[in-house]
N, CA, C and O atoms as a DFTB+ gen file, in Angstrom:
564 C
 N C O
     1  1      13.375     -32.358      -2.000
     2  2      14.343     -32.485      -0.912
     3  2      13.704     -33.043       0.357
     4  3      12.477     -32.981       0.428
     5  1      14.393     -33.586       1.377
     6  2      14.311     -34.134       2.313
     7  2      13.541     -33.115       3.092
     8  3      13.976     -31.965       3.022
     9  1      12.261     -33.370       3.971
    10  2      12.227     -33.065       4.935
    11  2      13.226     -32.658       6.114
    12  3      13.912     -33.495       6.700
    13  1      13.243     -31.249       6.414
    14  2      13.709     -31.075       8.075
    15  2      12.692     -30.108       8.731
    16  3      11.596     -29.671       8.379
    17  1      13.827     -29.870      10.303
    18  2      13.136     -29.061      11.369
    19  2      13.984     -27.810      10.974
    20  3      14.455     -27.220      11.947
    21  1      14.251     -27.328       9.851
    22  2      15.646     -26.483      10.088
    23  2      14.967     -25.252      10.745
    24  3      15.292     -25.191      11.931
    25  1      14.161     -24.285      10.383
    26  2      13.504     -23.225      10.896
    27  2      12.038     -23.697      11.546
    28  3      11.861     -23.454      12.739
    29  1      11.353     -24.132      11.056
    30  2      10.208     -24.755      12.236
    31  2      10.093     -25.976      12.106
    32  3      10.343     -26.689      11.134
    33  1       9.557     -26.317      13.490
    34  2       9.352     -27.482      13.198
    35  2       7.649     -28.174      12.280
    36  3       6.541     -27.640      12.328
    37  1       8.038     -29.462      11.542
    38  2       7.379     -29.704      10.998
    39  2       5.699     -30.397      11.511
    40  3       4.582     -30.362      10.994
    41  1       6.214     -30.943      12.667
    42  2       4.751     -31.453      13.415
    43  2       4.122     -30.352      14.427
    44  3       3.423     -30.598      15.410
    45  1       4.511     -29.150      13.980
    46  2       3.610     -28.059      14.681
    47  2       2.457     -27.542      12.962
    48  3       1.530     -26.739      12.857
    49  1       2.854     -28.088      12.342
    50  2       1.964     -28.119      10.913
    51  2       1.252     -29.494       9.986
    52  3       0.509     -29.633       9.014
    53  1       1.873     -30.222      10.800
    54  2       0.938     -31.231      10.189
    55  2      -0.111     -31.415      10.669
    56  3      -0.661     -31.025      11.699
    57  1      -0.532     -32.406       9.397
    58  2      -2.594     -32.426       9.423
    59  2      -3.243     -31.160       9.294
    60  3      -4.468     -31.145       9.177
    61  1      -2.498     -29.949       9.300
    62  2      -3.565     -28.504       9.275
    63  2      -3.791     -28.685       7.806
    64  3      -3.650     -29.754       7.213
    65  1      -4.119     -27.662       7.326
    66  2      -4.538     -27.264       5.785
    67  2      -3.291     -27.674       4.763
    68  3      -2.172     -27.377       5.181
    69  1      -3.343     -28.104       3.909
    70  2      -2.131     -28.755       3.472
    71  2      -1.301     -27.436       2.516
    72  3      -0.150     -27.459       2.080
    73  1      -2.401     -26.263       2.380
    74  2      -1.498     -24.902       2.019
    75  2      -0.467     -24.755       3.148
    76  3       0.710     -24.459       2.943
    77  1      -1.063     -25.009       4.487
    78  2      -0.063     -24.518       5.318
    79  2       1.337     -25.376       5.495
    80  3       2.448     -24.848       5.527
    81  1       1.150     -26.432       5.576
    82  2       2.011     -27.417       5.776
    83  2       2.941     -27.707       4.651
    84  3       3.930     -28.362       4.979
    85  1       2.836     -27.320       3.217
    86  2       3.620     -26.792       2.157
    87  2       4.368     -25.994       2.127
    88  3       5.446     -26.127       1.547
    89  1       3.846     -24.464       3.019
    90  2       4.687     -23.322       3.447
    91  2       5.526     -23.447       4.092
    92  3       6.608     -22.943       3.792
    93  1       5.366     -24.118       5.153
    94  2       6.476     -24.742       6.707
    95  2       7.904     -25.709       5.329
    96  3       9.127     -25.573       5.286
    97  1       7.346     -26.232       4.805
    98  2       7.882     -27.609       4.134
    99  2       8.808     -26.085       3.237
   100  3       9.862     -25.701       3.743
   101  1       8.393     -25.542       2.252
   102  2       8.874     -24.481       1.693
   103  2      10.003     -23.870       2.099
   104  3      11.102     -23.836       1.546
   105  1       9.380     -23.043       3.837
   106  2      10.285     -22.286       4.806
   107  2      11.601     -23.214       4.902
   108  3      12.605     -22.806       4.319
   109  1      11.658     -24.432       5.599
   110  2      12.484     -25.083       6.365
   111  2      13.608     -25.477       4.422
   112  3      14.822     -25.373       4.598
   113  1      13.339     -25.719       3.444
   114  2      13.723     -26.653       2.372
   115  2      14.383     -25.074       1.792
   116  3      15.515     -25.180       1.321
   117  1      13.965     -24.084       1.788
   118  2      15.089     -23.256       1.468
   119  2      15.914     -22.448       1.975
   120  3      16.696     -21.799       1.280
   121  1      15.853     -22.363       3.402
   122  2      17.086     -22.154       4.296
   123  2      18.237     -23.557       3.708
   124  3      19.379     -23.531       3.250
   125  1      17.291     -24.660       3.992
   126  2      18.757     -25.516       4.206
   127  2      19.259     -25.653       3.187
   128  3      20.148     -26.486       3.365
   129  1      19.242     -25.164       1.599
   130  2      19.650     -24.601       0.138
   131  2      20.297     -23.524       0.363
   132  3      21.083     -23.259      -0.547
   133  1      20.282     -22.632       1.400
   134  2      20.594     -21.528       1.487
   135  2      19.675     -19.881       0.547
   136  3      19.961     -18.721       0.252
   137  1      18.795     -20.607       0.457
   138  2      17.791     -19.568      -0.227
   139  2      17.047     -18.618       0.811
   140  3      15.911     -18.890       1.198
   141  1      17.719     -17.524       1.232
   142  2      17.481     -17.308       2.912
   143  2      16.575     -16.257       2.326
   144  3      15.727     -15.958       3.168
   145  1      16.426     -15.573       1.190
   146  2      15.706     -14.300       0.723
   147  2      14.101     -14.963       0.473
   148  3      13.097     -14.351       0.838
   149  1      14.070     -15.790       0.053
   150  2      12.851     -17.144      -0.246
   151  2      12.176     -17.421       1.011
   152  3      10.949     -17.366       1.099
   153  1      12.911     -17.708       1.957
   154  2      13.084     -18.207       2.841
   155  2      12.129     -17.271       3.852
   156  3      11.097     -17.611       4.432
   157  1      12.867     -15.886       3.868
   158  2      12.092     -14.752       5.071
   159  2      10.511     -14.798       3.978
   160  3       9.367     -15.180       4.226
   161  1      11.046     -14.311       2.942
   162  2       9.382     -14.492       2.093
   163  2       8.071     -15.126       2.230
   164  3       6.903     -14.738       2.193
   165  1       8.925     -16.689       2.472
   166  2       7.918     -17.950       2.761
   167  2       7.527     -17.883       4.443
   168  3       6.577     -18.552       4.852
   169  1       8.097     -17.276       5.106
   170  2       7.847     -16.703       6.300
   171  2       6.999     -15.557       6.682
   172  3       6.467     -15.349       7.772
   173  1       6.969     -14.997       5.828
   174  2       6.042     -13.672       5.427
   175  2       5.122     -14.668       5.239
   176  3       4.593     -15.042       6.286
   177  1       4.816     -15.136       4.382
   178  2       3.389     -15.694       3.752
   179  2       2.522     -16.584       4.527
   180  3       1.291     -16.628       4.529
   181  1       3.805     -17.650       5.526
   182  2       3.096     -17.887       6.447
   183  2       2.625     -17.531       7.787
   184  3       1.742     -18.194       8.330
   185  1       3.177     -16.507       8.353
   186  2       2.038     -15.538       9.543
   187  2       0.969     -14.514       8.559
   188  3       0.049     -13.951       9.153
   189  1       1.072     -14.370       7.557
   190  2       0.110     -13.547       6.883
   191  2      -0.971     -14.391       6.951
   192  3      -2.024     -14.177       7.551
   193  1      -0.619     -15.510       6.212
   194  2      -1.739     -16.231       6.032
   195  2      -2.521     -17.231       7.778
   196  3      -3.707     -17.547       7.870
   197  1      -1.695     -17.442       8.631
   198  2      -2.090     -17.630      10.087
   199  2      -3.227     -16.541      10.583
   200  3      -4.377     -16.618      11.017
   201  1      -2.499     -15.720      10.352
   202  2      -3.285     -13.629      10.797
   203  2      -4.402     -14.267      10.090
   204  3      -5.121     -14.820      10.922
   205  1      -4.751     -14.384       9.137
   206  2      -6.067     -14.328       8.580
   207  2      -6.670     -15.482       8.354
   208  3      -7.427     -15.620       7.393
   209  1      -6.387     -16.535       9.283
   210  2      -6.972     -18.036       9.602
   211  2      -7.512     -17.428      11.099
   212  3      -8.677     -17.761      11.315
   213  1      -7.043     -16.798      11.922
   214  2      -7.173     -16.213      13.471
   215  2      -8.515     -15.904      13.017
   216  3      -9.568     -16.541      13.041
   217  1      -8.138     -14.559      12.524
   218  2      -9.516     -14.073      11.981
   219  2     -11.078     -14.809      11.126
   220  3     -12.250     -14.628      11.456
   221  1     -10.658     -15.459      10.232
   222  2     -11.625     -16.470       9.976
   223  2     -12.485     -17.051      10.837
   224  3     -13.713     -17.092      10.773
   225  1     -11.738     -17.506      11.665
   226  2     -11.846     -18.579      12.562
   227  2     -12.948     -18.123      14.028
   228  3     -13.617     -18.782      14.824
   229  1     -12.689     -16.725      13.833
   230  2     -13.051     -15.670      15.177
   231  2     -14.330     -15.318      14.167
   232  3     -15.057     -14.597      14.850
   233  1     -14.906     -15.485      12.924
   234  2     -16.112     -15.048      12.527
   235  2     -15.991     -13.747      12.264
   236  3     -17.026     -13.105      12.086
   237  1     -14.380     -12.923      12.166
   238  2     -14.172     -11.704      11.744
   239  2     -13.302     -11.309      10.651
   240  3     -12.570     -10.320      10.612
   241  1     -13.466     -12.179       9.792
   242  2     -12.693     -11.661       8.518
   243  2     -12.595     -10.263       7.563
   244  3     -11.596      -9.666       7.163
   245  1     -13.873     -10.015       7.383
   246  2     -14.321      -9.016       7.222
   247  2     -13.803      -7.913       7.884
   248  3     -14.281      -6.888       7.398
   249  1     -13.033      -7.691       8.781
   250  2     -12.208      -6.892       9.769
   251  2     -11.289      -6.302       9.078
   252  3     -10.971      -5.113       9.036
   253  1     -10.694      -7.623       8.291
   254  2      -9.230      -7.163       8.238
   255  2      -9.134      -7.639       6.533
   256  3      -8.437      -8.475       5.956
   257  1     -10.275      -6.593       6.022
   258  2     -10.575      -6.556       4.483
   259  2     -10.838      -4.988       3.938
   260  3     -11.708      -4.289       4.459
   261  1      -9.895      -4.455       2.703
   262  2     -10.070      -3.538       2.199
   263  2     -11.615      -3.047       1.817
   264  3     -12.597      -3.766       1.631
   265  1     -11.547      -1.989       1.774
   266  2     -13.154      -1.348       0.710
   267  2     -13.416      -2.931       0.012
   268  3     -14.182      -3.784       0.460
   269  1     -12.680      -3.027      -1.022
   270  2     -12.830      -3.926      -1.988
   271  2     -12.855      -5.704      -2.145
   272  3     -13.085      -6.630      -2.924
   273  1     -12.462      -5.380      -0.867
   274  2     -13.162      -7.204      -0.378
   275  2     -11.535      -8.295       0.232
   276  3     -11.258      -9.335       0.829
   277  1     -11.002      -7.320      -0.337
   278  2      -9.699      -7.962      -0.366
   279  2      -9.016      -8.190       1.112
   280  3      -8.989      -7.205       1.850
   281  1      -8.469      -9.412       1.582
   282  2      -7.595      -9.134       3.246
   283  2      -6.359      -7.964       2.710
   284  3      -5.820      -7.973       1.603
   285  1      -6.122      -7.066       3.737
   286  2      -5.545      -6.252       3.845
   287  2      -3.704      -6.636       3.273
   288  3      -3.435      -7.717       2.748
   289  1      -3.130      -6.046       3.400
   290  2      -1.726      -6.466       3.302
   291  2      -0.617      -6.943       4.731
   292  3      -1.041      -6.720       5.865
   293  1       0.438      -7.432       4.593
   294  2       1.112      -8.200       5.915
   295  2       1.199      -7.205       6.986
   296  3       0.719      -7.353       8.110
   297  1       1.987      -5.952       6.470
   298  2       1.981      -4.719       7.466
   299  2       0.531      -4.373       8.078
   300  3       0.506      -4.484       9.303
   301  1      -0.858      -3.920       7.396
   302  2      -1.378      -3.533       7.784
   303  2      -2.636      -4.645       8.646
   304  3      -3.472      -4.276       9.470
   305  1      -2.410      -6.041       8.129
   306  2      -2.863      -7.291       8.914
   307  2      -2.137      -7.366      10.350
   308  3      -2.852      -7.734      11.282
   309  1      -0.917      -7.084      10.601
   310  2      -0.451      -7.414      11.459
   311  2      -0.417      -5.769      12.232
   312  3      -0.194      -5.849      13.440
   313  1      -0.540      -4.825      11.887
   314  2      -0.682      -4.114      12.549
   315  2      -2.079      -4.087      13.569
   316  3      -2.001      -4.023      14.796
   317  1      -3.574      -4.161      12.671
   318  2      -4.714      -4.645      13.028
   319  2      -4.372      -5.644      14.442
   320  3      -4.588      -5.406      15.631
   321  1      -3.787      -6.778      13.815
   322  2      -3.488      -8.047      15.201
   323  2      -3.217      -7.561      16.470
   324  3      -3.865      -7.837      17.479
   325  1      -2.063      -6.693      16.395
   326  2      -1.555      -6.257      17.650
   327  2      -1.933      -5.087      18.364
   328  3      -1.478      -4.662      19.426
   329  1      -2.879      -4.598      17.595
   330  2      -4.008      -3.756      18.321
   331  2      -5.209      -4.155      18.815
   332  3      -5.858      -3.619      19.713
   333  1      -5.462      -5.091      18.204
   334  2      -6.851      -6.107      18.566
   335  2      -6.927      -6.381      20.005
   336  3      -6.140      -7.296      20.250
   337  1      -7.506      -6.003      21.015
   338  2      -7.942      -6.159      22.324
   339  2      -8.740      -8.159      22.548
   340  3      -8.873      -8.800      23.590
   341  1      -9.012      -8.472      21.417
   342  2      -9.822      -9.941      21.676
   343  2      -8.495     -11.041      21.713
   344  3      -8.624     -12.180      22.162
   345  1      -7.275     -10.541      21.197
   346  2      -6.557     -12.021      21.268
   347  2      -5.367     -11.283      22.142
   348  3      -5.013     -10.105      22.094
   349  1      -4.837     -12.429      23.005
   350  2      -3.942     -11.539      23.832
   351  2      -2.769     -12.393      23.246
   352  3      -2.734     -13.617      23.375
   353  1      -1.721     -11.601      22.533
   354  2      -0.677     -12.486      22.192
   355  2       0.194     -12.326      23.150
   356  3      -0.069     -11.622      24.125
   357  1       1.710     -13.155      22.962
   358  2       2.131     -13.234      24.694
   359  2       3.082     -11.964      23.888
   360  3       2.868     -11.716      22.702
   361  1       4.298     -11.096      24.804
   362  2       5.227     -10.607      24.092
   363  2       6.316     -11.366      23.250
   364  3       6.901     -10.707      22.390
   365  1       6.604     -12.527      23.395
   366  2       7.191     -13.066      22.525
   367  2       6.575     -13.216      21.247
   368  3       7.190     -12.924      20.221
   369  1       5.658     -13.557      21.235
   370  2       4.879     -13.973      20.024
   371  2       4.799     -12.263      19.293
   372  3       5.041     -12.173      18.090
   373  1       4.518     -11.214      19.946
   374  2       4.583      -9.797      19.578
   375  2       5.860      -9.213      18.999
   376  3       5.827      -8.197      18.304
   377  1       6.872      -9.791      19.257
   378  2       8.397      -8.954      19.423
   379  2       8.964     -10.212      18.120
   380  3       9.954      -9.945      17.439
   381  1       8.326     -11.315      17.958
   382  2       9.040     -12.450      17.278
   383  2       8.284     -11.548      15.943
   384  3       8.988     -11.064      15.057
   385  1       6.434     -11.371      15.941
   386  2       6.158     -10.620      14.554
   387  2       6.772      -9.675      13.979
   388  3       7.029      -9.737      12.777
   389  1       7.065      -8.783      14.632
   390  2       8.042      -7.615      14.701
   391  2       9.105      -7.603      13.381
   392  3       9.273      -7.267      12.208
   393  1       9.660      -8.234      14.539
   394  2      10.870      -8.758      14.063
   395  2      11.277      -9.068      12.664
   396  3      12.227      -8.780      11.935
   397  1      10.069      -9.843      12.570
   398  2       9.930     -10.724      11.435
   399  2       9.528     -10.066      10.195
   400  3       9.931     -10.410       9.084
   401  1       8.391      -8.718      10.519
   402  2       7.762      -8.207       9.645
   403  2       9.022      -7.200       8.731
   404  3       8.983      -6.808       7.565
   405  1      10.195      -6.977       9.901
   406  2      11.536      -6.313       9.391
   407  2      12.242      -6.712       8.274
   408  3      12.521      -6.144       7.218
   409  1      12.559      -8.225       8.896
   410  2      12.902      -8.981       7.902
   411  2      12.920      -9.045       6.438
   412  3      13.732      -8.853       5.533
   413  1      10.905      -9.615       6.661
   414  2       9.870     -10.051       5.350
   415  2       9.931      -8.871       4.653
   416  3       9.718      -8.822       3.441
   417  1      10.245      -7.777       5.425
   418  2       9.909      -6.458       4.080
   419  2      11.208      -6.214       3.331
   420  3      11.112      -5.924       2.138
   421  1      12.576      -6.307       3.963
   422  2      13.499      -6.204       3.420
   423  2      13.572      -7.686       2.425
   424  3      13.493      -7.077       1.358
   425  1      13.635      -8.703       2.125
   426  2      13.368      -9.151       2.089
   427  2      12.646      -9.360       0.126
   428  3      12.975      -9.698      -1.011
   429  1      11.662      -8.922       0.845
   430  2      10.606      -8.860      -0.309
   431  2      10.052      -7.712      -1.039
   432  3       9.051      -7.675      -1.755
   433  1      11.292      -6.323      -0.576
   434  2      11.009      -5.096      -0.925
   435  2      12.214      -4.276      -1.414
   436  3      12.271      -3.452      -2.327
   437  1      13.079      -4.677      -0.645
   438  2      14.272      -4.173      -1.231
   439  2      15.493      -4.713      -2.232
   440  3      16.382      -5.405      -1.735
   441  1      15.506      -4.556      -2.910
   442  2      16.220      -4.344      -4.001
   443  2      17.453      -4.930      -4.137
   444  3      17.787      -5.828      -4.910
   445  1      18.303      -4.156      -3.058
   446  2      19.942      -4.234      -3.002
   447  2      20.268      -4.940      -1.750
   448  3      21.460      -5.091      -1.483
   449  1      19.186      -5.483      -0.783
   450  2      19.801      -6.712       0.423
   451  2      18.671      -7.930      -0.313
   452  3      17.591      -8.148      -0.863
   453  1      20.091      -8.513       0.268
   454  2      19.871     -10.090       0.213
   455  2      19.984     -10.302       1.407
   456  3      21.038      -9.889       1.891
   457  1      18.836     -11.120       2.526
   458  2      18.922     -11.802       3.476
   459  2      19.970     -13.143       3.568
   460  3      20.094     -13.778       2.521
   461  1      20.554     -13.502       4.484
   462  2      21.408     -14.321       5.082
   463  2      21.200     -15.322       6.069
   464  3      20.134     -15.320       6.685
   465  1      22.210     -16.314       6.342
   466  2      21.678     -16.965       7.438
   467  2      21.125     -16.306       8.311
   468  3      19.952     -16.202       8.669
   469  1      22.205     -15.793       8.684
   470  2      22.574     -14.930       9.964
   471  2      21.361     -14.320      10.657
   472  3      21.148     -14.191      11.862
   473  1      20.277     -13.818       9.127
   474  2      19.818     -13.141       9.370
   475  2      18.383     -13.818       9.828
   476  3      17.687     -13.334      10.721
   477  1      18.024     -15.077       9.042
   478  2      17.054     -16.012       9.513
   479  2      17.293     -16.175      11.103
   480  3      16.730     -15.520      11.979
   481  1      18.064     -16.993      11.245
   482  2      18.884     -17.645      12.997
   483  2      18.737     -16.834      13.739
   484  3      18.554     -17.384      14.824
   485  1      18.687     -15.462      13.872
   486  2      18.753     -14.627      14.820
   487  2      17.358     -14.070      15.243
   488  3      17.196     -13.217      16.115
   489  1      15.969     -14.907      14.211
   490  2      14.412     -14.084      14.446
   491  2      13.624     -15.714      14.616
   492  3      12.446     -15.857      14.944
   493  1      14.508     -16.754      14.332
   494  2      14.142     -17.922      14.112
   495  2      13.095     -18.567      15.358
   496  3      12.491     -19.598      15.061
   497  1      12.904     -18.052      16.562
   498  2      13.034     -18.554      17.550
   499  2      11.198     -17.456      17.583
   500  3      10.115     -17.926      17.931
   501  1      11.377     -16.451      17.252
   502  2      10.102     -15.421      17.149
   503  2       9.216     -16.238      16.339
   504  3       8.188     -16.871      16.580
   505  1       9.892     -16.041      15.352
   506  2       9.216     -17.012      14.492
   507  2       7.960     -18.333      14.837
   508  3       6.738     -18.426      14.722
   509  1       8.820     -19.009      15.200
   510  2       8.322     -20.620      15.815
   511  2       7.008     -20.317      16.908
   512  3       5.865     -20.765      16.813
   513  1       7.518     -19.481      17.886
   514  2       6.630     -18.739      18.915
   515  2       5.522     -17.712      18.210
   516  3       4.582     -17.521      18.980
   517  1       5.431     -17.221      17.336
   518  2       4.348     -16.730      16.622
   519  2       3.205     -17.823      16.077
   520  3       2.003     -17.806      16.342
   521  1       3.974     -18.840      15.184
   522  2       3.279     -19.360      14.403
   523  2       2.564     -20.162      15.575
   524  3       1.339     -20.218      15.461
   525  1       3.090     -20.758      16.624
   526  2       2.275     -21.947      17.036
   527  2       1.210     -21.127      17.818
   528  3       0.085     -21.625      17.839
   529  1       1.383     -20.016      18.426
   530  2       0.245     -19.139      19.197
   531  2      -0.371     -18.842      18.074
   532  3      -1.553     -18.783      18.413
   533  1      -0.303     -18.597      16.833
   534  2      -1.437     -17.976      15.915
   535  2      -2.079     -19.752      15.457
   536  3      -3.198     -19.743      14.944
   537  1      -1.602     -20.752      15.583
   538  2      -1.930     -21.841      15.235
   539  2      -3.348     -22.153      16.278
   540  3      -4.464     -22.593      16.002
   541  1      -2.782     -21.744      17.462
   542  2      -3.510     -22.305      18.509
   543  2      -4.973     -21.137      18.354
   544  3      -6.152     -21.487      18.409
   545  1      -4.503     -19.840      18.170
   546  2      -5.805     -18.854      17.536
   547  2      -6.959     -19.206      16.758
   548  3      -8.151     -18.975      16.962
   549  1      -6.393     -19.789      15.856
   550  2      -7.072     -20.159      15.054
   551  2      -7.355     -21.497      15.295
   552  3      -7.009     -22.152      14.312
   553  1      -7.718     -22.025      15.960
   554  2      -8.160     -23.451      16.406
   555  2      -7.087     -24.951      15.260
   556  3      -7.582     -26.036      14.956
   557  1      -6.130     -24.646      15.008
   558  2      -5.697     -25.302      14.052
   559  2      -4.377     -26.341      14.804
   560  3      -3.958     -27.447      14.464
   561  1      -3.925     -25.298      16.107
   562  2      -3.160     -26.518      17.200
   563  2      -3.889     -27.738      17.651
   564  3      -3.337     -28.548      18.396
C-alpha cells in the first residue's frame, strides 16, 4: 500500500534504521485499513524499541536488562524512562507515553476490546511527540 502521514509522519523516520522506518510505514498502513488493534501494537513496538535505542545510545543498555540479559518489557522499560533523572522528557512526551502504554496493553492484552479509530486519533498527537523526542535521545533526529 501507498505510503501516508496518517498517524506519524513519515520523514520524522526516514534514513534511521530501516527496522524503524518499517514500523512507522506498518503504524501509518494499518490505521488507514482500519487495522486499529495492529495498529496501537505497531505503536507499542515502536516506543519500545526507541526506549531502548535512548538507552543504547547513552552507553546504558544494560540498565534496562533482566537477570538474564534480556531488555526488560514495554511497561517496565518505560517505567525505568520516566524515572530516569538523565533524560528530561518534556510532559507531553510523558502524558503522550502514558497514554499510549494504556492503549498498547489493551490492545495487545486483552481479549474482548478491539481498539478503534477513535481510539488511535485521540493519543495520536502523544504519540508523534514521544517518538520524535525519543528520536532526538537517541541521536537518530
Amino acid at each position: 500500500p501507498k505510503a501516508t502521514d496518517s498517524v506519524l509522519p513519515l520523514n520524522l523516520f526516514k534514513g534511521k534504521r530501516g527496522y524503524i522506518e518499517k514500523v512507522a510505514y506498518q503504524i501509518n498502513t494499518s490505521y488507514d485499513v482500519g487495522l486499529y488493534d495492529c495498529c496501537a501494537v505497531m505503536c507499542r513496538r515502536l516506543l519500545e524499541t526507541l526506549i531502548i535505542e535512548v538507552y543504547e545510545n547513552a552507553g546504558r543498555a544494560l540498565d534496562i536488562k533482566n537477570h538474564g540479559g534480556q531488555f526488560l518489557m514495554f511497561s517496565d522499560l518505560l517505567a525505568f524512562l520516566l524515572k530516569d533523572k538523565n533524560f528530561n522528557l518534556s510532559r507531553n512526551s510523558q502524558k503522550g507515553l502514558e497514554d499510549f502504554k494504556k492503549l498498547g496493553d489493551l490492545s495487545a492484552h486483552n481479549r474482548r476490546f478491539n481498539a478503534q479509530r477513535s481510539d488511535i486519533d485521540k493519543i495520536q498527537s502523544g504519540i508523534r511527540v514521544a517518538s520524535e523526542e525519543l528520536l532526538h535521545l537517541a541521536d537518530l533526529a
